[in-house]
PAMI-699907 format. One line per field, with one value per residue (C-alpha): residue number from 1; x negated, y, z negated. Coordinates in Angstrom, 2 decimals, m for minus. Layout:
N
kolgu <- [NUM_...]
c1 <- [X_...]
c2 <- [Y_...]
c3 <- [Z_...]
//
This chain:
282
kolgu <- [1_2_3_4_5_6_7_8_9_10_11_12_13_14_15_16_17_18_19_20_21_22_23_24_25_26_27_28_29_30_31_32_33_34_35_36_37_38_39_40_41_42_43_44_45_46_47_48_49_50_51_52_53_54_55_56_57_58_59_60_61_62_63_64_65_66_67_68_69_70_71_72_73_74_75_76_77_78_79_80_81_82_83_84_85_86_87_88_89_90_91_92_93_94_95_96_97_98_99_100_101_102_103_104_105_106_107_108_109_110_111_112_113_114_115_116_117_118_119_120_121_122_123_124_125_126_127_128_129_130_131_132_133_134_135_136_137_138_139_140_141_142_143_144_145_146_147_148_149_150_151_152_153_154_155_156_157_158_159_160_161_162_163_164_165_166_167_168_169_170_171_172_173_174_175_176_177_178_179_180_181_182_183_184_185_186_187_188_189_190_191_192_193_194_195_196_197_198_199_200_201_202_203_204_205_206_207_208_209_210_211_212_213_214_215_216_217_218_219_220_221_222_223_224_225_226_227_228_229_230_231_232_233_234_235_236_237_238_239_240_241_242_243_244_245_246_247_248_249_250_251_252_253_254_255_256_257_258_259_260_261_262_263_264_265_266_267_268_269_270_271_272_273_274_275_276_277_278_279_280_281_282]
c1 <- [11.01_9.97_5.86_3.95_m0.28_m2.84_m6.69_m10.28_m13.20_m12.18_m9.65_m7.17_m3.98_m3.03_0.82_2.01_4.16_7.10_7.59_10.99_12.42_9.15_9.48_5.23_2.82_m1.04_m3.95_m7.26_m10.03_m13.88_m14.66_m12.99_m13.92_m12.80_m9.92_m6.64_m5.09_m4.85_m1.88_m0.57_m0.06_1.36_3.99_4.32_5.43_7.73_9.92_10.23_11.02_14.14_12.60_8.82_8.39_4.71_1.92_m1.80_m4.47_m8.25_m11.49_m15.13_m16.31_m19.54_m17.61_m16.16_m12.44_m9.46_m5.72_m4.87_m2.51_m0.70_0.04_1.70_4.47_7.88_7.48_4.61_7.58_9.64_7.07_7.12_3.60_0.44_m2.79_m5.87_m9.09_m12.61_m11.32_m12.68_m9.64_m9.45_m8.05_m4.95_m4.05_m4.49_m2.49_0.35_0.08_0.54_4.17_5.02_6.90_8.97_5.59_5.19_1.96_m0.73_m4.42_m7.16_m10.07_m12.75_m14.72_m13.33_m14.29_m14.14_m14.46_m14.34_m11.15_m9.76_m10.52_m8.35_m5.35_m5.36_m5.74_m2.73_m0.70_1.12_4.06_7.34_9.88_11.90_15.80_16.82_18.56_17.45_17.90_15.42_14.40_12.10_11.26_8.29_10.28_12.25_14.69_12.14_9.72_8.80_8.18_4.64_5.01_2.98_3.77_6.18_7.66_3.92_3.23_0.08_m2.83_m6.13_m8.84_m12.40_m14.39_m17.56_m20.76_m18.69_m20.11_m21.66_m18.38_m17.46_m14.94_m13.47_m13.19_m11.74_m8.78_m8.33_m7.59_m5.73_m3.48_m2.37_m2.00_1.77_2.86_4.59_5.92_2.44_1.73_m1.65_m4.58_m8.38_m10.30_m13.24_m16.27_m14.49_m16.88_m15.70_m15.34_m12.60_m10.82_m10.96_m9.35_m6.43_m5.10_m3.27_m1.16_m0.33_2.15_3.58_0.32_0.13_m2.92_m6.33_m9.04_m12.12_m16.13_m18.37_m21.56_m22.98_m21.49_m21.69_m19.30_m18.39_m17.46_m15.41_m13.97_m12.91_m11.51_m9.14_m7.96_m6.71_m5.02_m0.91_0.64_1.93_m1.20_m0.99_m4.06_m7.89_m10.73_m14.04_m16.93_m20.34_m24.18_m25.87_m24.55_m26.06_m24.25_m23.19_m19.54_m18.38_m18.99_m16.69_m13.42_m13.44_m12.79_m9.35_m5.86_m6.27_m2.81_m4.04_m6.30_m5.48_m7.80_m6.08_m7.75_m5.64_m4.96_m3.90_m1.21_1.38_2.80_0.26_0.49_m1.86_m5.00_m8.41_m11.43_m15.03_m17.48_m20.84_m20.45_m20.46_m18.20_m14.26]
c2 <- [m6.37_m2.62_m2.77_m5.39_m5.01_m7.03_m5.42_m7.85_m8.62_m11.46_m11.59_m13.52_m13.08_m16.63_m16.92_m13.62_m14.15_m15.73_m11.86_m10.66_m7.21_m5.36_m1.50_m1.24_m3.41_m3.19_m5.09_m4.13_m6.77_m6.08_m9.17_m12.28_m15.32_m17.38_m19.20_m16.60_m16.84_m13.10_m14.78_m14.18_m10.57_m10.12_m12.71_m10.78_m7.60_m9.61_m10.89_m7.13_m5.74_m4.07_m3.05_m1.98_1.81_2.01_0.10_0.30_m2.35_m2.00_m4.35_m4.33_m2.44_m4.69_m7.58_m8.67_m8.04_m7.15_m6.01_m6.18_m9.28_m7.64_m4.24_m6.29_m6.40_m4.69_m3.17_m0.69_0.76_1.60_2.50_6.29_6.19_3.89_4.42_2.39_2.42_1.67_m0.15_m1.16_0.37_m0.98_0.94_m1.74_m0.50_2.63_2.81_0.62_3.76_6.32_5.06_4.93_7.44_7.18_8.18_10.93_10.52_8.55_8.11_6.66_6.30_4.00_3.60_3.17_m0.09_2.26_6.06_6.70_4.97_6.39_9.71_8.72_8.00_11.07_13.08_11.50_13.19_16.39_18.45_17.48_19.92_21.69_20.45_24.13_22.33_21.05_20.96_22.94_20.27_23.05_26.59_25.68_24.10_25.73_24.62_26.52_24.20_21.59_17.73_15.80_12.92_11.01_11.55_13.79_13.67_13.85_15.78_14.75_13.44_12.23_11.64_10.60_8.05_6.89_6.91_9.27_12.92_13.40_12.66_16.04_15.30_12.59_15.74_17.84_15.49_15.58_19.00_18.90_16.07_18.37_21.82_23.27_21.24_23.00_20.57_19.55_20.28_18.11_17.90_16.54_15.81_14.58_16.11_17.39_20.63_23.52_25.46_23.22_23.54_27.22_27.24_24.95_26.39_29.17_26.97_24.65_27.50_24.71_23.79_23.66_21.53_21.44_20.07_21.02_20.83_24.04_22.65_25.88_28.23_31.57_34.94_34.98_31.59_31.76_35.27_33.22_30.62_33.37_35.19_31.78_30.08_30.55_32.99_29.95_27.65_25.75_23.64_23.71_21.34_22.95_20.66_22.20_20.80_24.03_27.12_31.08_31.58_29.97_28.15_29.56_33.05_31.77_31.95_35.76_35.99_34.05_35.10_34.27_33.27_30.51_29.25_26.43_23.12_20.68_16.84_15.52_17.80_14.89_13.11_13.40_17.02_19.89_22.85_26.04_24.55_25.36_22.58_23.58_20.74_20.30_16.64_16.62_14.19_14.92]
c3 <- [9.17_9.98_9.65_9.93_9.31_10.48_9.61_9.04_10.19_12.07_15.06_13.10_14.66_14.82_14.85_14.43_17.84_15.36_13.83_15.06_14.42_13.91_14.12_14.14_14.29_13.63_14.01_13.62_14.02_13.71_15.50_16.85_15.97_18.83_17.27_17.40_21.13_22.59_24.01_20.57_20.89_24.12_22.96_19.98_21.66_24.71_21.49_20.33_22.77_21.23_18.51_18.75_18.57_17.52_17.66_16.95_18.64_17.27_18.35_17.74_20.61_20.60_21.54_24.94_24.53_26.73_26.28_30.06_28.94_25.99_28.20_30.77_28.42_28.98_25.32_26.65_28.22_24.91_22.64_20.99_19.33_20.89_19.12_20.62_18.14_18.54_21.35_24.75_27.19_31.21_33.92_33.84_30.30_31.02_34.47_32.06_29.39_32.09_32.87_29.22_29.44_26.21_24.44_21.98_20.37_22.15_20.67_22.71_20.82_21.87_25.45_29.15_31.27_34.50_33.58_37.38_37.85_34.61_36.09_39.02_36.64_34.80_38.23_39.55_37.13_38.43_37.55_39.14_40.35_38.14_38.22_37.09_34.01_30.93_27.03_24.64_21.39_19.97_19.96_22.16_24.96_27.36_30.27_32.61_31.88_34.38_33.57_33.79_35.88_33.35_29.36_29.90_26.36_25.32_21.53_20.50_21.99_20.63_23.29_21.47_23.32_22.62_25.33_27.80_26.58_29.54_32.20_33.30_35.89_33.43_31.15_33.60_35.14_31.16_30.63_33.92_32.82_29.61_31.24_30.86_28.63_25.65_24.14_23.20_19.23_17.86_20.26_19.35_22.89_20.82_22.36_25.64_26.54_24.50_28.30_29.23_25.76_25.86_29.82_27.99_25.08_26.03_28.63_25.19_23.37_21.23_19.72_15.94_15.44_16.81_16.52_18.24_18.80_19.84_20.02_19.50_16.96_17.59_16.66_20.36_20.12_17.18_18.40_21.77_19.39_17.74_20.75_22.45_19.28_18.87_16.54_14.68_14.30_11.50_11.07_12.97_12.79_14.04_14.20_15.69_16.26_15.56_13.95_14.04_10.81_7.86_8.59_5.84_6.75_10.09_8.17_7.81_11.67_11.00_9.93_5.90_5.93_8.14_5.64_3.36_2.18_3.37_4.03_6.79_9.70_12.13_10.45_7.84_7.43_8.07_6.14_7.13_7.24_8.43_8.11_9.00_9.55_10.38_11.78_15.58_15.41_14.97]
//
């Protein structure tokens, strides 16, 4: 079987450990009823182990729930793509994530049990020293480039939690964790300070698709925007509170070869693409 879905409002998950072969698996639950054994999914992944590249796990954040028992699995270790959504996420799971280090994409999207010990993780990461050989898999990479200790394969990354706006230093080990890393090509730090994402970008020379939040809009702002983006930027998502200027009036400051409607900017194939929004949330 290559893709198996599991999405409702209740946790209903009950025997899905007998799947075999699964590629991906997803299950989304809005609440859990009590019944399904969490044991389920951990079992689940330990008997596809072979297999498994991707998986997505969603809860109802309102609801006491933990994946500490499914991430204890050797899977975590193959998987290419993880995507956690409106999700509760503990410093176990997240220590488990940061030695997955077949990842590619990785979303976390949801809130942290410990921020302060999540801050800890992501400062632990640190380049490691360059073995003066290496094999180029993109214009962006180059056998100069040193490895990550964590992620190292890492290409996009989606960071948008919910009740940590305020967590500067969680923000900042972050931007830390992602700096030199061209192999990097989507990035959306939800409402990481606008600062930090400025400081970033022109360390990410792979990057192709951004999304990002300036609280306040301004022509310096957007002018900063432009002089930090790559030559070959393909797609931007620029959310704001408060703006000095009509958004519209924004696009004349960009490249209009870079500017193309375009819905989805964070999966499927991008195509030049710039999206101006309003919503303070990406």
């Amino acid at each position: 079987m290559f893709f198996s879905c599991f999405s409702g409002w209740h946790f209903d998950a009950v025997g899905v450990s007998a799947f075999t072969s699964l590629k991906r698996f997803t299950l989304r639950a809005e609440d859990d009823d009590g019944i399904a054994d969490m044991n389920e999914v951990r079992t689940l992944l330990d008997n596809n182990v072979d297999t498994l590249k991707h998986l997505t796990l969603g809860a109802y954040l309102a609801r006491a729930h933990s994946w500490d028992s499914a991430f204890g699995s050797p899977t975590i270790q193959h998987l290419i793509h993880l995507d956690l959504v409106d999700t509760r996420i503990s410093n176990i799971v997240l220590a488990r994530i940061a030695h997955a280090h077949n990842l590619v994409s990785l979303t976390l999207h949801g809130t942290l049990d410990q921020p302060a010990a999540a801050t800890a993780i992501f400062d632990a990461d640190h380049l490691l020293p360059n073995p003066g050989s290496g094999t180029s898999t993109g214009a962006a990479f180059t056998t100069n480039s040193r490895a990550h200790m964590f992620l190292p394969h890492l290409e996009t990354f989606r960071f948008a939690l919910v009740g940590h706006d305020d967590d500067l230093p969680l923000f900042n080990a972050v931007v830390q964790f992602l700096r030199a890393r061209p192999r990097l090509r989507r990035l959306d730090l939800g409402t990481c300070p606008w600062d930090l994402v400025r400081g970033l970008i022109p360390e990410l020379t792979g990057l192709r698709v951004l999304r990002v939040r300036i609280a306040s809009l301004t022509n310096d702002s957007v002018e900063a925007l432009v002089r930090v983006l790559p030559q070959e930027m393909q797609a931007i998502h620029l959310a704001c509170s408060v703006s000095d200027r009509l958004m519209v009036r924004s696009l004349s400051l960009l490249p209009s070869q870079r500017i193309q409607p375009h819905r989805h900017v964070f999966g499927g194939n991008s195509t030049n693409t710039l999206l101006l929004s309003r919503d303070s949330r990406l």
